[in-house]
LOBAKE-892365 format. One record per residue (C-alpha): residue in three letters; x, y, z. Coordinates in steps of 0.2 Angstrom, whole numbers, plus 5000, padded with zeros to 4 digits. Example, Ala and Ser with C-alpha at 12.3 -4.5 7.8 and 13.67 -1.06 7.14 Angstrom:
BEGIN
ALA506249785039SER506849955036
This chain:
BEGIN
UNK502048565059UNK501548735063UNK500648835049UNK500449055050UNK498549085048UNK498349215036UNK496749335035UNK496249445019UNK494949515014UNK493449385005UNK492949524992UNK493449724990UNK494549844985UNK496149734994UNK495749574988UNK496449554969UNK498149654975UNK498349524992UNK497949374980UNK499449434968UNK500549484981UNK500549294989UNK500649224972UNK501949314965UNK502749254983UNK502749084976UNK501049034988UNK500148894980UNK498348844981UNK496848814975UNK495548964977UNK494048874978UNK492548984975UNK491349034992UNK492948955005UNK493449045019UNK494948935022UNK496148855011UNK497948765014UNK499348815004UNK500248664997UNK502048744998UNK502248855014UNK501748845030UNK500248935028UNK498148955030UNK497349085023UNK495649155030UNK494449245019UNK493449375032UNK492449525031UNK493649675030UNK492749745048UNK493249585057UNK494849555053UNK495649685066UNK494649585081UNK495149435074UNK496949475075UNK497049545091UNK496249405098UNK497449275089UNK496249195077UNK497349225065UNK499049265065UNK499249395052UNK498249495040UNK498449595024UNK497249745029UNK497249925025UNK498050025039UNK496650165039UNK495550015047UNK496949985060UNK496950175065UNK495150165067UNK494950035078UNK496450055088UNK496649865090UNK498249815099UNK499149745084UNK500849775076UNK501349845057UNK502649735049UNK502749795033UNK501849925022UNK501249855004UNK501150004993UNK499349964985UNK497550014989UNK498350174994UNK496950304999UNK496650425009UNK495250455025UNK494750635023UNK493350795026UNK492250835012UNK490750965010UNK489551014995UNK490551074982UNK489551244983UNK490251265001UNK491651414997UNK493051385013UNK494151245016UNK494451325034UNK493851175046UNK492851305058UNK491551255044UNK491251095054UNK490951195071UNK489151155076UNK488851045062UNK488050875055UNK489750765049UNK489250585041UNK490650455043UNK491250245044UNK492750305052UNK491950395070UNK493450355082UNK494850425067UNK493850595064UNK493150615084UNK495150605089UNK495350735073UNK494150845081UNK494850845096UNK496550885090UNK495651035082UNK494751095094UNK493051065084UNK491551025090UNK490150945077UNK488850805077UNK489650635071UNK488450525063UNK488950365060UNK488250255043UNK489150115038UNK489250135017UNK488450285006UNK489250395017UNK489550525002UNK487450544998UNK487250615015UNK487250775012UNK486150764997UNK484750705007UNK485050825022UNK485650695033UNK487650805037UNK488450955033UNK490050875030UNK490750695027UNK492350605031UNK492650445023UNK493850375012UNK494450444995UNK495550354982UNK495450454966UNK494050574970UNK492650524957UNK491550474969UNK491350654980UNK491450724964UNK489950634958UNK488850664974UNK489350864969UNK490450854986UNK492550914985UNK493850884998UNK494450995009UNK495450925022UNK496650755022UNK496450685038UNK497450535035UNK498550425023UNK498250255020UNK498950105012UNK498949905015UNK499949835027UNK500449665034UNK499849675052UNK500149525068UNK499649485084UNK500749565094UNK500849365103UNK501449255090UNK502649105096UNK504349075089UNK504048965077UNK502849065070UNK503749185071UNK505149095061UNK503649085047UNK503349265048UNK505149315043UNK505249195029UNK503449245022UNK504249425024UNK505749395018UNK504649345000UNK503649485002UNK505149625003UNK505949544990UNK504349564978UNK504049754981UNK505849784979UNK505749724961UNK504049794958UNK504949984963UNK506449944953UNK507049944935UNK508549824929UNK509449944917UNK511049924903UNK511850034894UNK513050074880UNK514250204885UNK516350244879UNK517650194892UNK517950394896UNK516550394903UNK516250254915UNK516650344932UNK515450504929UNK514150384921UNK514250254936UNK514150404950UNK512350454941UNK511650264944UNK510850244963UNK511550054961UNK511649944976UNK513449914978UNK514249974961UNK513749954943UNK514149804933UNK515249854919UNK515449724903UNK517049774887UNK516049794871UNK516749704856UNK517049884849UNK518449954855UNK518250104870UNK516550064874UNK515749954887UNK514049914892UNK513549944913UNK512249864920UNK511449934938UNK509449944946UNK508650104949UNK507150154958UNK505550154948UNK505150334958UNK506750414950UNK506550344931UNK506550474919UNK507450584931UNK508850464930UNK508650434911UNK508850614907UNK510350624916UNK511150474909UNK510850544891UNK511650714896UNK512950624903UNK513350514885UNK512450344889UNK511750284872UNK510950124868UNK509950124886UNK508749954889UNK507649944904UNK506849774909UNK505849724924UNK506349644937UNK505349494944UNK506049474961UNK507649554969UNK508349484984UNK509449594994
């Protein structure tokens, strides 16, 4: 039987949140410390522990068949390889920085000078596009002590929350791109791979659908259960259960995670009392 190789990253900033996303997809196995392959015992499935650097080659080049991999790393290696899906964690962002006593943000700061960078293809096509002309160099980690030891100008690299420019006295100035994981293929995969993918995938959507949504009840008098119900982004229509007290009744409905409290406040204004939220563990569509 056929079984969809699988690559992740062995250690970094993707690896917990790829090892939570498959198990909370029902994948079982046993993660054996130092391994770089493991069977699953209840899919169809290998997964391949590799460097984060390799595993855009090894796609392409059918290795493996899929990989959980940040899409700032597919941009920058331009790799023939397909995005299925977009994960919504290890979102960051690849961006220009210079020494926080630098006063512009303008990017004619760059002309004619010293740029320290992983990501050379990304920021020599943003150049371009800009019409800017600077010295790339190239490092491969540290990129943000660069300009303390006189070495670049400018930086671009990756930020997530900003503390580290901030403790190498370096600010942003300029997002280049925005990143997050993604589930990524060979653009050659047969059909009964294939036929795995779309069940993994299946898994998958229905995880970060519950992870962005709220199950939510709540307690509101019958003169009220049109006007309430229009307020709830529900998937069909609300759910709507007679209370043992006379003229009330309880609706039940899912609403996006992004639009909570906006949500809430309405459903107050609008006479919803008693409200209960609870998470949802999977939600399938």
């Amino acid at each position: 039987m056929s079984k969809l190789k699988i690559a992740i990253q062995k250690s970094g900033r993707l690896y917990e949140d790829s090892i939570k996303l498959l198990r909370d997809c029902g994948i079982s196995y046993n993660d054996g410390k130092d391994q770089l392959k493991v069977s699953v015992d209840n899919f169809p499935l290998e997964i391949f522990y590799l460097r984060n650097s390799d595993i855009p080659q090894y796609l392409e080049d059918g290795v493996v068949d899929v990989a959980i991999v940040g899409e700032n790393l597919l941009i920058e290696t331009s790799k023939k390889i397909d995005v299925v899906e977009y994960l919504g964690f290890s979102k960051c962002r690849v961006s220009m920085a210079v020494p926080k006593d630098i006063d512009t943000d303008d990017l004619s700061y760059f002309n004619s000078k010293k740029i320290a960078t992983s990501y050379p293809n990304t920021l020599r096509r943003f150049l371009n596009e800009n019409n800017i002309k600077a010295d790339i160099h190239v490092i491969s980690g540290s990129v943000e002590i660069a300009p303390n030891i006189g070495l670049a100008d400018g930086i671009c690299d990756i930020v997530s929350s900003g503390s580290t420019l901030f403790k190498n006295g370096l600010r942003e100035t300029k997002v280049i791109l925005k990143s997050e994981a993604v589930l990524a293929k060979n653009q050659n995969l047969s059909e009964d791979k294939e036929a795995i993918l779309g069940k993994l995938l299946f898994r998958i959507q229905a995880v970060l659908k519950a992870k962005n949504s709220k199950y939510i009840l709540l307690n509101v008098p019958n003169s009220k259960i049109e006007s309430i119900s229009k307020i709830l982004p529900v998937l069909k229509s609300p759910t709507v259960i007679p209370l043992a007290e006379e003229g009330w009744s309880s609706i039940h409905s899912v609403i996006d995670d992004n639009r909570f409290w906006e949500v809430i406040d309405e459903l107050k204004q609008a006479g919803a009392q008693d409200i209960l939220i609870i998470p949802i563990d999977k939600m399938v569509i």
